[in-house]
C-alpha positions in Angstrom: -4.2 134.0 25.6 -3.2 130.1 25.9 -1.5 128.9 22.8 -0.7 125.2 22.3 2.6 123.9 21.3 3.6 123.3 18.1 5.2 119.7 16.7 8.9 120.7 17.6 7.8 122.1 21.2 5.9 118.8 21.9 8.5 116.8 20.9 11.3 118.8 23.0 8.2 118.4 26.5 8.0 114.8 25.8 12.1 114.3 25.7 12.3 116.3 28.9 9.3 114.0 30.4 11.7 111.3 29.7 14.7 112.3 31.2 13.1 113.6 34.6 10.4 110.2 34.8 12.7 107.9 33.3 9.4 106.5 31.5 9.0 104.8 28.0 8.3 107.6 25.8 5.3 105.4 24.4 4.1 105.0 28.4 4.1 108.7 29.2 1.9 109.5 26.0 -0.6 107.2 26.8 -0.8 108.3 29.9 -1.2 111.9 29.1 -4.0 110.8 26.3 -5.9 109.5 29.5 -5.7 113.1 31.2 -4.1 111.6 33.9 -1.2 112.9 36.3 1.7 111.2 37.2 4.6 110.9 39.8 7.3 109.0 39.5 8.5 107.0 42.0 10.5 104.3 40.2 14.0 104.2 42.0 15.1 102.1 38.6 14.1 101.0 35.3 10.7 98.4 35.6 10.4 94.7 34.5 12.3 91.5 35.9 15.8 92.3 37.9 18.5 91.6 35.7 20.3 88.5 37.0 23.2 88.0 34.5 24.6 91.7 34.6 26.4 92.2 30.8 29.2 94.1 32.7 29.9 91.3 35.0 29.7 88.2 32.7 30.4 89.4 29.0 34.5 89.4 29.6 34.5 85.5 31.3 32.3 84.7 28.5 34.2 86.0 25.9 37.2 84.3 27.4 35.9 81.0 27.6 34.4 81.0 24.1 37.6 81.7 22.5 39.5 79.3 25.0 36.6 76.7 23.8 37.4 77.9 20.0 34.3 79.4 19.4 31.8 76.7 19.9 27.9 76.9 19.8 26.2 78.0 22.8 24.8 74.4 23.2 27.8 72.7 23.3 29.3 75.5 25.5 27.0 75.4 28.1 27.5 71.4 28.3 30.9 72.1 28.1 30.9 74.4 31.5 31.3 71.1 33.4 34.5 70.6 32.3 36.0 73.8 31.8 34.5 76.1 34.9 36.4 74.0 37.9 40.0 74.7 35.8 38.9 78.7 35.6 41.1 80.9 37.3 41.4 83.7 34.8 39.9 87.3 35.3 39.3 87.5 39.0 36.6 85.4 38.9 34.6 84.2 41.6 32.3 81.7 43.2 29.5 83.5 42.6 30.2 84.3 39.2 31.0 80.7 38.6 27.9 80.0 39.4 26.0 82.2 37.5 27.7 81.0 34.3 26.5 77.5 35.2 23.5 78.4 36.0 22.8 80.2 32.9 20.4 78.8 30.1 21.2 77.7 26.8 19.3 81.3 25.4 21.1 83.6 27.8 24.2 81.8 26.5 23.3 82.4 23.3 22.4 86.0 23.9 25.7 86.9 25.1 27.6 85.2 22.2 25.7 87.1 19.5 27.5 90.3 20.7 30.6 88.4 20.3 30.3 86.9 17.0 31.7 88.4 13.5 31.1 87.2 10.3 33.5 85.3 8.3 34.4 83.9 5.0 35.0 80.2 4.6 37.1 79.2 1.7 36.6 75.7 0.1 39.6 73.9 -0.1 40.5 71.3 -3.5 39.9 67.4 -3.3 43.0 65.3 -3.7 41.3 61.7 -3.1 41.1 59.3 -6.5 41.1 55.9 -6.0 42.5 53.0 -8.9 39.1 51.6 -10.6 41.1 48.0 -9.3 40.9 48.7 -5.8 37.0 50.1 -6.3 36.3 46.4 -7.4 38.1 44.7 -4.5 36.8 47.3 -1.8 32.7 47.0 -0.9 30.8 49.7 -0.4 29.1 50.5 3.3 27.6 53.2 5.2 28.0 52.1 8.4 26.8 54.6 10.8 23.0 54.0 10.8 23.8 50.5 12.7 26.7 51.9 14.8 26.2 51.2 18.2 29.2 51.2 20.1 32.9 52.5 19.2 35.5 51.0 16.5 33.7 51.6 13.9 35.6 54.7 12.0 35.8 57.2 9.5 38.8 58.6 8.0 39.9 61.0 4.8 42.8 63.1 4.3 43.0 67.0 3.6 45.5 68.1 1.3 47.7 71.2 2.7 47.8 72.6 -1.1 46.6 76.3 -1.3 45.0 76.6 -4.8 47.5 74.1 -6.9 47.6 69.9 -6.7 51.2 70.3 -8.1 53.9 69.1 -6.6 54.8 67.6 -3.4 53.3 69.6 -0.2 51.8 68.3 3.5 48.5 66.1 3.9 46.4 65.2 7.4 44.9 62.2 8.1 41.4 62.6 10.1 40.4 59.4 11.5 37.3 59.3 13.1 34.9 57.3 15.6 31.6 57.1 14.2 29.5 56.5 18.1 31.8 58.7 20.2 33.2 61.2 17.8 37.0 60.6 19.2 39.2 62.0 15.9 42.8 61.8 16.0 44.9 63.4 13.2 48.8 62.5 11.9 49.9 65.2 9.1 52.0 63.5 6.1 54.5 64.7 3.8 53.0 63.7 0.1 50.6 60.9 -0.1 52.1 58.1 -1.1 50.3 54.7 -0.5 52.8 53.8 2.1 52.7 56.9 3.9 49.0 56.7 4.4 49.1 53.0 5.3 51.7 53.6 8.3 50.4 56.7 9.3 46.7 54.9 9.7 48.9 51.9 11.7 50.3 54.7 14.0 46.3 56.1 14.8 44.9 52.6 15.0 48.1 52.0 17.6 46.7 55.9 19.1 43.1 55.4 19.7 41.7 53.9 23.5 39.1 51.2 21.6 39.6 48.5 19.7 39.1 49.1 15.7 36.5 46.8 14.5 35.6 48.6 10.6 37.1 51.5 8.8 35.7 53.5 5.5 38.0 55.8 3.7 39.4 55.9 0.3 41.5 52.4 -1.4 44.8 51.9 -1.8 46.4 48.6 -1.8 49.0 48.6 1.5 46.2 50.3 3.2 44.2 47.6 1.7 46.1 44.7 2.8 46.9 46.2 6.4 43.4 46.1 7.3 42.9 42.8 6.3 45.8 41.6 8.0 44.5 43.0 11.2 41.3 41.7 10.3 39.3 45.6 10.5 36.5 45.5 8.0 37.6 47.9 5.6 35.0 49.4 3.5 34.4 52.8 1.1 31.8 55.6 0.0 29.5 55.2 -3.0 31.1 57.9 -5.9 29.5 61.2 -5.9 27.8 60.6 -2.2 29.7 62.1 0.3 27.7 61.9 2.9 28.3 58.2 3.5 31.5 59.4 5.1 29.7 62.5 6.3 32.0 62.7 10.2 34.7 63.6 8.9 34.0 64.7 5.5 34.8 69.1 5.5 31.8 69.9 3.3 29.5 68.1 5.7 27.2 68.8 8.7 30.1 66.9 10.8 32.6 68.2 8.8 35.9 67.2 11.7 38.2 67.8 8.5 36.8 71.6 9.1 36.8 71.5 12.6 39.8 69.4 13.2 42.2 70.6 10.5 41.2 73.6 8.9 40.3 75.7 11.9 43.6 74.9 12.7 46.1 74.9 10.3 44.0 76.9 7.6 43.9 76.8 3.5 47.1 78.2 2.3 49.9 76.0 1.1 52.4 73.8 3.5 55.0 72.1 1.3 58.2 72.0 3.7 58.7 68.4 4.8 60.4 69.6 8.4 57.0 71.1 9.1 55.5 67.7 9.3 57.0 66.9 13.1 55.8 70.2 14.3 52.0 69.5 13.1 51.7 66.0 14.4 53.6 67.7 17.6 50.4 70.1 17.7 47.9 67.2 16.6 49.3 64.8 19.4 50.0 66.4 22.2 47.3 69.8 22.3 44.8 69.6 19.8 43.5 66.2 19.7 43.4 66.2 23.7 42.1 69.5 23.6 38.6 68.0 21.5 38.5 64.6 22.3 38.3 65.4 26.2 36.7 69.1 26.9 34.6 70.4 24.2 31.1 68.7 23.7 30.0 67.6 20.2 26.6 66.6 18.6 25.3 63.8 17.6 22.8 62.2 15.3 19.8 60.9 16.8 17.4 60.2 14.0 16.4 61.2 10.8 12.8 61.6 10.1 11.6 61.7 6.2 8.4 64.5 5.7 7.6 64.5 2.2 10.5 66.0 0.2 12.7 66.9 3.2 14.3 65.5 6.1 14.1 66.3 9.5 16.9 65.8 11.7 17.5 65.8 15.5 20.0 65.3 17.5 21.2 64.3 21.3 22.2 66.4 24.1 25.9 67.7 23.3 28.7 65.1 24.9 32.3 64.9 24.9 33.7 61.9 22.9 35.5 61.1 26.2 32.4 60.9 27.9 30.3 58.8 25.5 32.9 56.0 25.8 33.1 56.1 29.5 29.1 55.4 29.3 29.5 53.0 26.7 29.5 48.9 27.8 31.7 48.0 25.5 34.9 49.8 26.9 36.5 47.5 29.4 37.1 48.8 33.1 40.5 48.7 32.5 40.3 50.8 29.2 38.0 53.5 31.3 40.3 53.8 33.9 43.2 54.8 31.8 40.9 57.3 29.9 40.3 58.8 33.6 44.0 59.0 34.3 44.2 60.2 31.2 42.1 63.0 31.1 43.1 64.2 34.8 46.4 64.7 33.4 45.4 68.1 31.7 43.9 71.4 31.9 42.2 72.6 29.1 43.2 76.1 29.5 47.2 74.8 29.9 46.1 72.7 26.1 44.8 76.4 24.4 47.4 78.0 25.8 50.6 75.9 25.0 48.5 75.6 21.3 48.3 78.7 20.4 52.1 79.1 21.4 53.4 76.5 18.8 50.8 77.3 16.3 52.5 80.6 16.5 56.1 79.5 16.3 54.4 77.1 13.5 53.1 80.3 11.5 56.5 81.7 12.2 58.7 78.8 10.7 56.2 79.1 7.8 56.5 82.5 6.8 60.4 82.5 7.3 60.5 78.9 4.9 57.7 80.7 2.4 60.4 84.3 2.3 63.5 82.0 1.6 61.6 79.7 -0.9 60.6 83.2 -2.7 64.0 84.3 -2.9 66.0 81.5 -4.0 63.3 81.2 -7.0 
């Protein structure tokens, strides 16, 4: 006499269907429900052939995401230009090369998200007050809806404090261009007005384009420099920080994130014969490093529906590339950004980085122990 399986015995059929067929389990019920046989001839699983294989491409994209610090998968994939013909890590080939090129925006992004780990951003403390005297003499501008060609900056400072204003400790300077995105950073050792004024000289001195405005906070030899050099020096409104919004760290451009913190982190720096060794960093592999190879956003408009506002923006560029396009950069100045920028590999820049941000760390921890002990 026939008797027909129970729950578990169906359940145990259909996992063996599964194994043998190599079918959906949903496909091979339906199929059965229509009383139908079936043979299976599949020499593989169905749908599209894969054509960016996970165990080819996840290690040169891991690789290159951290080389590129970690960037979006937008400005990574614009970024490939720049980064791919340097490549020689890995045993990678032509082909492979090519496929990472090739590669959309979404793929990109689909790799990355099995990369990615969650992390917790601390807020660091504002150090910037400004004398109610100099808020008189100093008029207020936000430029950057009128920008249209470089000179026309941003800068603040970020205070190297940990959790406590008191005392003396280290400060950087994050001066940035407002149409190409070009940021250059000095690190400071208090922040006196005088300090802050020749630092600024020293970036203005740095920068490949001629300095035509800067907003940032007021002091009076800052004051005076600029209008000596005759740079129209402007601030923020109080209480509205996204006037100064590219450089700002709690801000959709947020370069003092980006350019500082990523960097050098939140926790206190307060020995003065670290300073050389950050502007060493800031100089010679960091600055380079972002000015030249990784892609940024930038603003394109801002559309007001109802209560909200919508936001788009342009097609991720280097700040190095937006001046070479710009008119307003001489030939002369473009061709020493070229010779420039053909001096270095971006993979030489992360790794000679991360070697003295390590010895950096190290002279940190060793000043921090004997600081501790003599107290």
């Amino acid at each position: 006499m026939f008797c027909w399986p129970n729950k578990k015995e169906k359940t145990k059929l259909l996992d063996h269907a599964i194994q043998v067929t190599g079918l959906h389990r949903k496909s091979i019920t339906r199929t059965l429900k229509k009383g139908k046989l079936f043979i299976n001839n599949r020499k593989g699983s169905s749908g599209t052939k894969i054509l960016y294989p996970t165990d080819l491409l996840l290690k040169h994209i891991d690789y290159l995401w951290h080389s590129m610090e970690r960037i979006s998968s937008k400005r990574m994939k614009e970024g490939f230009n720049d980064w791919l013909p340097y490549y020689r890590e890995n045993d990678i080939d032509n082909r492979t090369k090519y496929l990472l090129q090739k590669m959309s925006i979404s793929t990109l992004e689909r790799f990355l998200k099995q990369l990615r780990t969650k992390s917790t951003i601390t807020k660091g403390i504002a150090s910037t007050s400004s004398a109610r005297y100099m808020k008189n003499k100093v008029p207020i501008n936000t430029l950057d809806s009128t920008v249209t060609r470089p000179g026309y900056t941003q800068a603040d400072t970020v205070a190297h404090c940990g959790d406590k204003l008191i005392g003396e400790f280290i400060n950087s300077i994050t001066v940035t261009d407002i149409f190409s995105g070009w940021t250059v950073n000095a690190s400071i050792f208090t922040k006196t007005a005088l300090e802050v004024k020749d630092a600024l000289e020293s970036i203005q001195k740095e920068i490949p384009f001629k300095l035509i405005a800067i907003n940032t906070d007021s002091n009076v030899p800052v004051f005076n420099h600029f209008k000596k050099e005759k740079v129209v020096f402007t601030r923020s409104r109080p209480y509205k920080k996204n006037d100064n919004c590219y450089v700002r760290e709690d801000t959709r451009e947020q370069k003092n994130y980006t350019h500082v913190r990523e960097l050098f982190g939140y926790q206190r720096i307060d020995h003065l014969e670290l300073k050389e060794i950050m502007n060493d960093i800031y100089i010679n592999y960091w600055n380079p490093l972002q000015n030249y190879f990784l892609p940024t956003f930038k603003l394109k408009e801002k559309i007001i529906v109802g209560a909200k506002i919508k936001k788009s923006y342009g097609k991720p560029q280097t700040p190095y590339k937006r001046l070479m396009e710009s008119v307003n950069l001489t030939e002369e100045d473009k061709e020493q950004l070229s010779l420039t920028k053909k001096r270095y590999n971006p993979f030489t820049l992360k790794k000679e980085l991360e070697k003295k941000l390590s010895i950096f760390f190290t002279k940190l921890n060793e000043l921090n122990k004997t600081k501790k002990e003599i107290a």
